[in-house]
C-alpha positions as CSV (number, residue, x, y, z in Angstrom):
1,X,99.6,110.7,106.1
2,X,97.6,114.2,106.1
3,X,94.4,113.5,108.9
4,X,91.5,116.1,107.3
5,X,89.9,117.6,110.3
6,X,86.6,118.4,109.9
7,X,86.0,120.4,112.4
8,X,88.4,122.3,115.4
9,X,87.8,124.7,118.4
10,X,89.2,127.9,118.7
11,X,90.3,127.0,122.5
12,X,92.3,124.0,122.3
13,X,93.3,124.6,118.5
14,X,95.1,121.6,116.8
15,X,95.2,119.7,119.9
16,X,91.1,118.6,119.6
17,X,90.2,118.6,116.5
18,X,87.2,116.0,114.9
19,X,86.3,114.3,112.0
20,X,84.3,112.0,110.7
21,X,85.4,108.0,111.4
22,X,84.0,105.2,108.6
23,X,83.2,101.9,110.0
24,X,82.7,98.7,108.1
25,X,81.6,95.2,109.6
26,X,81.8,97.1,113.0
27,X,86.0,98.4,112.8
28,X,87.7,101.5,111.5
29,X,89.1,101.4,108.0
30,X,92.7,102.8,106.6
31,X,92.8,105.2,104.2
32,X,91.6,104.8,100.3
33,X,94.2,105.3,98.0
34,X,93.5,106.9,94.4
35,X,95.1,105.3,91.6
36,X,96.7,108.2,89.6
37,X,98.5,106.3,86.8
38,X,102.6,105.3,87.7
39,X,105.0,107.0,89.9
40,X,105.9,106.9,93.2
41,X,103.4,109.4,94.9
42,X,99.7,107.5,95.6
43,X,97.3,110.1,97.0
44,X,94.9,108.7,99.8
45,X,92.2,110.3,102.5
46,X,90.5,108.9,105.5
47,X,87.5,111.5,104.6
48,X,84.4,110.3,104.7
49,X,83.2,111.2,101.7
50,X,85.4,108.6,99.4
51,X,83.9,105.1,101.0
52,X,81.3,105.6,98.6
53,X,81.5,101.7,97.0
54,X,82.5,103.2,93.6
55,X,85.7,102.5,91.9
56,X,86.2,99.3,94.3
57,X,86.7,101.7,97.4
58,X,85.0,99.7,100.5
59,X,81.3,101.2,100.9
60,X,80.7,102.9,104.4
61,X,78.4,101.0,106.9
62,X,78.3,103.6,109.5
63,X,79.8,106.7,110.5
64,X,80.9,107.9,114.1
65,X,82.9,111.1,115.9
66,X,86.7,110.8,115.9
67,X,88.5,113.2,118.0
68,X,92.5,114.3,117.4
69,X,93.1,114.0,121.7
């Protein structure tokens, strides 16, 4: 699975990256898949932005810093 980095410093590069982590009833969710119709490709993201409670994704309760090291 692709991790979308928010944000990454010019010094370390890929090696400490951030982004944003979702919590719900106080743990880290997996990813939200998108329904796209049949086949065997399901897109999915840990962004941020998709626990939004719509379409029966889990709504975020809070948000904290997630670092790639």
């Amino acid at each position: 699975m692709l991790v979308e980095w928010d944000w990454w410093t010019v010094d370390f590069g890929d090696a400490h990256a951030g982004a944003v982590g979702v919590l719900v009833g106080g743990s880290e969710l997996g990813p939200v898949y998108f329904d796209v119709g049949s086949g065997s490709d399901v897109p999915s993201t840990r962004h941020w932005s998709a626990y939004d409670g719509r379409y029966r994704r889990p709504c975020a309760e809070a948000l904290r810093a997630v670092c790639a090291c």
